[in-house]
C-alpha positions in Angstrom: -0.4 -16.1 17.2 2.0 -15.2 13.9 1.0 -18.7 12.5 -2.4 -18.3 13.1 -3.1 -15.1 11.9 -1.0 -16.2 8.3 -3.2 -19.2 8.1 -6.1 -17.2 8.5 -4.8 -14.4 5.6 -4.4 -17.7 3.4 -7.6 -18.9 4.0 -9.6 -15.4 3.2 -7.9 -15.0 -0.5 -6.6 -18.2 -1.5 -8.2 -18.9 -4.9 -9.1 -22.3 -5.9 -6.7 -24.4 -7.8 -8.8 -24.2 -11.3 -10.1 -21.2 -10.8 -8.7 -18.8 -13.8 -6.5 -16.2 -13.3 -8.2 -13.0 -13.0 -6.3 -10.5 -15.6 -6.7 -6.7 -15.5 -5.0 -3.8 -17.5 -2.1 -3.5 -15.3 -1.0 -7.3 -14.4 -0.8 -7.8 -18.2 2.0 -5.2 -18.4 3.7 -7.3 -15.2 3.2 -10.5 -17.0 5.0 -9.2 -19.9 8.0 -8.4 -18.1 8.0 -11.6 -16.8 8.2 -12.9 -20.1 11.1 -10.5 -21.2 12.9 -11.4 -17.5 12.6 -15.2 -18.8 14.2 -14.1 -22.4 11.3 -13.2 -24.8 11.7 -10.0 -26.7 9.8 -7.2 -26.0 7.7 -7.6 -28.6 6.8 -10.9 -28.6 6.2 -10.4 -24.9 3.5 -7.9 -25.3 2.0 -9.7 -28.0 1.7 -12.9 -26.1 0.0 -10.8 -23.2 -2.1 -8.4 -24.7 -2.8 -10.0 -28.1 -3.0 -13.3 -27.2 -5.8 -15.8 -25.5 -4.3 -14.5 -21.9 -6.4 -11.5 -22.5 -9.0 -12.3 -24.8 -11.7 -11.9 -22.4 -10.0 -8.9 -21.3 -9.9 -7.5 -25.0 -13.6 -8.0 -25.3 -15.0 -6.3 -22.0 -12.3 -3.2 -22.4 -12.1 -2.7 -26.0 -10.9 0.6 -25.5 -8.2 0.2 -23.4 -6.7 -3.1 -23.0 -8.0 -3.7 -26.6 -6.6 -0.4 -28.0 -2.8 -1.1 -28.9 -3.0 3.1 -28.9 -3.5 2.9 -25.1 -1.5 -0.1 -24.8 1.7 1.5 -25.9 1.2 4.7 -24.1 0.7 3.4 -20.6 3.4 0.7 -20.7 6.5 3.2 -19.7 4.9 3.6 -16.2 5.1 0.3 -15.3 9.0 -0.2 -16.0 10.6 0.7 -12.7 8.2 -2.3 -11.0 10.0 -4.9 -11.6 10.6 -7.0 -8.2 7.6 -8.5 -8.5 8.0 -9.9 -11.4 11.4 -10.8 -11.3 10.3 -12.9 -8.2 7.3 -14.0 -11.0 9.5 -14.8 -13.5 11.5 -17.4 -10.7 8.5 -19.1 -9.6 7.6 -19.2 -13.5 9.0 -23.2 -13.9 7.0 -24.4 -11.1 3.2 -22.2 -11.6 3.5 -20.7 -14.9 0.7 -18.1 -16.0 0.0 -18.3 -11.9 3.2 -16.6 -10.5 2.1 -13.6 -10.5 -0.8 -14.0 -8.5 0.7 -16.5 -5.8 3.6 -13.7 -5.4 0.5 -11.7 -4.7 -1.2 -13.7 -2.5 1.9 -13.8 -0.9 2.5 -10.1 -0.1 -1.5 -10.4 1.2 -0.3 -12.2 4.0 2.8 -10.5 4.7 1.0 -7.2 4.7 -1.3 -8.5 7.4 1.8 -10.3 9.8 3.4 -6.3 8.9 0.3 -4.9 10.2 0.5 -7.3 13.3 4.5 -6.7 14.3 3.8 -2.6 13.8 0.9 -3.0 16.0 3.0 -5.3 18.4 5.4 -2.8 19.0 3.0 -0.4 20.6 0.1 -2.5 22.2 -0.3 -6.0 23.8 -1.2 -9.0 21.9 -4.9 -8.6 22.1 -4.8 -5.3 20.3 -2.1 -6.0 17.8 -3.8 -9.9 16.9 -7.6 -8.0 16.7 -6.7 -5.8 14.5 -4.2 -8.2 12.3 -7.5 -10.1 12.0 -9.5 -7.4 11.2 -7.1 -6.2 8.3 -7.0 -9.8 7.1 -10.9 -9.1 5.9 -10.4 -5.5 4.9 -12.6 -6.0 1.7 -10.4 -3.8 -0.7 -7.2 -6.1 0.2 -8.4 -9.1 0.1 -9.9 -8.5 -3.6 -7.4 -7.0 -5.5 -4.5 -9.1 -3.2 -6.5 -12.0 -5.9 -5.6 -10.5 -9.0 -1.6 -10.8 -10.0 -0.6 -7.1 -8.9 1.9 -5.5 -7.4 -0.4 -3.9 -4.3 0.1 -5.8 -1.6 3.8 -6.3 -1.7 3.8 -2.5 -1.6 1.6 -2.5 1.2 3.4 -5.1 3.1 6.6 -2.8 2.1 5.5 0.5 3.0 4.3 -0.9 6.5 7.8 -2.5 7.1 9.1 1.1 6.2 7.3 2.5 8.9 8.4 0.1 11.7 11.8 0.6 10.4 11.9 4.2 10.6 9.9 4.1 14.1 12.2 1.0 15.6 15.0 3.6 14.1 14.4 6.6 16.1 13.6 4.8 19.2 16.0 2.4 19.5 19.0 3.4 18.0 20.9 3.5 14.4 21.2 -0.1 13.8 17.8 -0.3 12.3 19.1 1.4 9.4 20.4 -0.8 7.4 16.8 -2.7 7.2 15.1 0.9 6.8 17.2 1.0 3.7 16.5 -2.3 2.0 13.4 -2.0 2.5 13.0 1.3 0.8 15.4 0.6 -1.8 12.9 -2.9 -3.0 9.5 -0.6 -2.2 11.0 2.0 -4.7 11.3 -1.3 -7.2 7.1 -2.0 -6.5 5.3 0.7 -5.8 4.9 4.8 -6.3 4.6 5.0 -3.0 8.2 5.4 -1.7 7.7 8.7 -0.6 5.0 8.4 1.4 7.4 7.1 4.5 9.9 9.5 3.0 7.8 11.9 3.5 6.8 11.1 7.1 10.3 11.0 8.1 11.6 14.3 6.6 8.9 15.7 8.9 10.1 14.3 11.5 13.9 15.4 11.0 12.1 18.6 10.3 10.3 18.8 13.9 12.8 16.5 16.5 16.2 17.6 14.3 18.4 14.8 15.4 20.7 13.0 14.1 18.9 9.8 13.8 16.0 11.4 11.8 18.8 13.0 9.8 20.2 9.8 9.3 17.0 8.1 8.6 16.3 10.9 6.0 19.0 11.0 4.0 19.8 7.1 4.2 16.3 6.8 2.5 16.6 9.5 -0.1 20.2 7.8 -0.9 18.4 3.8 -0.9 15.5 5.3 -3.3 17.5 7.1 -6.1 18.9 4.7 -8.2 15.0 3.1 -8.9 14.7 6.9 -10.0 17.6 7.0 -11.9 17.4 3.9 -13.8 13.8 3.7 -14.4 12.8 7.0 -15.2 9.3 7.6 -15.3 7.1 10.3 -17.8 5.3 11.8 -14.5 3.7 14.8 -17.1 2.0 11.7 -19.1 0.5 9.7 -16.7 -0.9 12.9 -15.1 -2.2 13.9 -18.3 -3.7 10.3 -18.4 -5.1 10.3 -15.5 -7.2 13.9 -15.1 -8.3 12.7 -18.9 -10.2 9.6 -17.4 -7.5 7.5 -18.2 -8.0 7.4 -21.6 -5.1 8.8 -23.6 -4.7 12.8 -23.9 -4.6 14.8 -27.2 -2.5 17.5 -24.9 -0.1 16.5 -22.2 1.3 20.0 -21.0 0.7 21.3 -17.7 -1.8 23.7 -18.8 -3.8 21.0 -19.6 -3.5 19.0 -16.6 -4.2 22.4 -14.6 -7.4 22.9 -16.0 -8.5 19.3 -15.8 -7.5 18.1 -12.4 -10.2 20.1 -10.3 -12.5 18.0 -12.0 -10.6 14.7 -11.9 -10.3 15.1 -7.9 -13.8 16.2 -7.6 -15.1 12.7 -9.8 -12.6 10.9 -7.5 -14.5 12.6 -4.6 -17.6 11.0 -6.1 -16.8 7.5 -7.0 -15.3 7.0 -3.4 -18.5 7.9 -2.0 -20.6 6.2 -3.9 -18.5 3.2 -4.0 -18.9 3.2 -0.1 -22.5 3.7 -0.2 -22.5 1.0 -2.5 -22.8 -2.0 0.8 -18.6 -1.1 2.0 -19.5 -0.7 5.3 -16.3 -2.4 6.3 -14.2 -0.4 4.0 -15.4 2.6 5.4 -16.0 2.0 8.9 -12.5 0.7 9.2 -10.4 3.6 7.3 -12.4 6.6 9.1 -13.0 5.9 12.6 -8.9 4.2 12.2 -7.7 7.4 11.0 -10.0 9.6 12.8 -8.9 7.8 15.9 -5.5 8.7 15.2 -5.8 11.9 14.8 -7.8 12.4 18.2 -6.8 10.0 20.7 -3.0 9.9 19.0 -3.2 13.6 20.8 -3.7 12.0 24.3 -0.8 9.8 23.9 1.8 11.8 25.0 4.5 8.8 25.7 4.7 7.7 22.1 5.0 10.8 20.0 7.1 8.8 17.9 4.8 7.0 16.5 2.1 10.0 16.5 4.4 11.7 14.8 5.6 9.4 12.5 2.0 7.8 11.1 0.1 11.1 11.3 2.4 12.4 8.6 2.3 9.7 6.8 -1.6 9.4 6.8 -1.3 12.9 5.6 1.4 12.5 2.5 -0.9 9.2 1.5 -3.7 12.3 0.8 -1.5 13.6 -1.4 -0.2 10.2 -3.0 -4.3 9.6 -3.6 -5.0 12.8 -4.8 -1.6 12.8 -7.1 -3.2 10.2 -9.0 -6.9 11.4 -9.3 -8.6 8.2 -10.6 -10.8 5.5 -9.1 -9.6 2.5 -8.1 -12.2 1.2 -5.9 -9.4 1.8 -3.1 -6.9 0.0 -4.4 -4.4 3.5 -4.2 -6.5 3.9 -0.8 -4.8 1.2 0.8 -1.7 3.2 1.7 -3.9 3.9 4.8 -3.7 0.4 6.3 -1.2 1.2 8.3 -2.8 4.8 9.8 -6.1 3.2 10.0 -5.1 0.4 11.9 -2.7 2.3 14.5 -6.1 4.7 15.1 -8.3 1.4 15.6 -5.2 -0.4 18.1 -5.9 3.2 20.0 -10.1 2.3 19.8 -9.2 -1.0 21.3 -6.5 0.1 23.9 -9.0 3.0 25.0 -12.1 0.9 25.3 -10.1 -1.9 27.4 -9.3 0.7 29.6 -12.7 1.8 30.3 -14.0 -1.7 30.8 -11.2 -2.6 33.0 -11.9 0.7 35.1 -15.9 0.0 35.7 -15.1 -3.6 36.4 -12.2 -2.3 39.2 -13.9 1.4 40.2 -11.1 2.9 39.4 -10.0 5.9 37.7 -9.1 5.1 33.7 -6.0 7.3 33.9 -4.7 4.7 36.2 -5.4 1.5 34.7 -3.9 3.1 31.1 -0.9 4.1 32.8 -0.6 0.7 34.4 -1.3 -1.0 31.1 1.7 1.4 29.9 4.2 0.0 32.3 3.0 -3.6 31.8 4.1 -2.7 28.3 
């Protein structure tokens, strides 16, 4: 079932050999580190990637960004602490050249969706866990911008690994921690979005107060400081950036970011929605009846509050990694939900097996789900 469900990720994103490599703002700033990783100066590394043919089509379309050396400069310090991608880029550089980049994220695509299947696995039978997989192999949002050479779907793929670390953790004992760590430790070195299983695990040392969500807590705070350290970010400046419709501010203080940010969020708001009414029908049939699922049949499943626990508050801190970065991304920052959405829609499937199975018996569901529990 693993092997068929990684052919059919390959199949639903794999480009064409000759097809061109799709460039945007942001993978030109992880091609230039690959270039630097491979020994050009920094300089000549930006120039090749955003001066050069590589983004000429690029220049043309977004004169005011990517062509803007203005905007250029400012935005490259919040890319430096991403770097495992492309030093894994910079490795494959030999054999695929301009193309690493995007094979390393064609790569994660499929890992995130055998991630998506093993968390699933965990908690419901094969049915469940391989319908869902499938269904998350054809999530629009991933599958598109899983083509364009980004970091995304490494850090979904990541973050999901995070939470079956954390969950295998405080169910089965301590010796999960040393994968919970490494995989927080290279999630810190791809995405933001470290701290969105940080988050859901200080809750839970928070509500259970043992000492394997201690442990899990402060093993993960430990594994993700030294990307902070090293590779400090300007958090003020991106904000700024961001409420200023990503075009780059004439004031970066907080007042400024204060006053703007209502607005951002509210034009965020807006774009979603319209991008949804917009024919994503998928997109957003599968993120809100997934995470509304969660958060009303999760109540009805007393024997795994783990896991309730665990993905409800992390469904909640992804609001606030979305909302921390109030800019459209045609849910490309939304897809820190797989993970919630696709728990919610397991418990859709597991609930509506149940009922079928109790007409076809005339029995009582409780029965049958408690049955199915124990054949778990």
């Amino acid at each position: 079932m693993t092997a068929v469900l990684a052919v059919l990720a390959c199949v639903s994103v794999w480009p064409a050999p000759r097809e061109p490599v799709r460039w945007t703002p942001d993978a030109l700033y992880y091609e230039a580190r690959v270039l630097e990783i491979r020994g050009s100066g920094h300089e000549e590394a930006m120039t090749r990637t955003f001066r050069g043919p590589l983004s000429a089509e690029l220049r043309a379309r977004d004169p005011q960004k990517t062509g803007n050396p203005a905007w250029v400069r400012y935005n490259e310090p919040f890319y430096h602490r991403r770097v495992a991608v492309p030093l894994v880029g910079a490795a494959l550089y030999p054999l695929t050249g301009s193309r690493s980049l995007l094979y390393v994220s064609l790569a994660g695509f499929v890992a995130a969706v055998l991630a998506t299947f093993w968390l699933l696995l965990l908690r419901f039978r094969m049915e469940v866990a391989a319908g869902v997989a499938a269904a998350t192999a054809f999530l629009p949002p991933l599958v598109n911008h899983s083509s364009f050479p980004l970091t995304d779907s490494w850090g979904l793929a990541l973050e999901i690994a995070a939470f079956i670390t954390a969950a295998l953790t405080l169910e089965r004992g301590r010796r999960w921690l040393v994968p919970w760590v490494a995989v927080i430790a290279l999630l810190s070195l791809v995405r933001d979005s470290t701290w969105i299983p940080l988050a859901a695990v200080a809750w839970c040392a928070f509500r259970y107060r043992s000492r394997r969500s201690i442990s899990l807590l402060a093993s993960g705070v430990v594994a993700a400081l030294p990307a902070v350290v090293l590779f400090r970010s300007p958090v003020r400046d991106l904000l700024a950036l961001l409420v200023n419709q990503s075009q780059v501010p004439s004031d970066t203080s907080w007042t400024f970011i204060a006053t703007h940010y209502p607005r951002a969020v509210l034009e965020l708001v807006r774009a979603n929605v319209g991008f949804l009414r917009r024919g994503e029908w998928y997109t957003a049939l599968y993120f809100a009846s997934g995470l509304a699922a969660l958060l009303l049949l999760g109540r009805r499943d007393p024997g795994h509050k783990v896991w309730r626990s665990l993905l409800t508050a992390g469904a909640v801190a992804g609001v606030g990694y979305v909302l921390a970065a109030p800019v459209f991304s045609a849910f490309r920052l939304e897809l820190v939900f797989v993970p919630f959405a696709a728990y919610g829609l397991a418990l859709i499937a597991e609930e509506a097996a149940v009922r079928v199975a109790a007409r076809a018996k005339g029995t009582g569901g409780l029965d049958l789900r408690l049955l199915a529990r124990i054949r778990r």
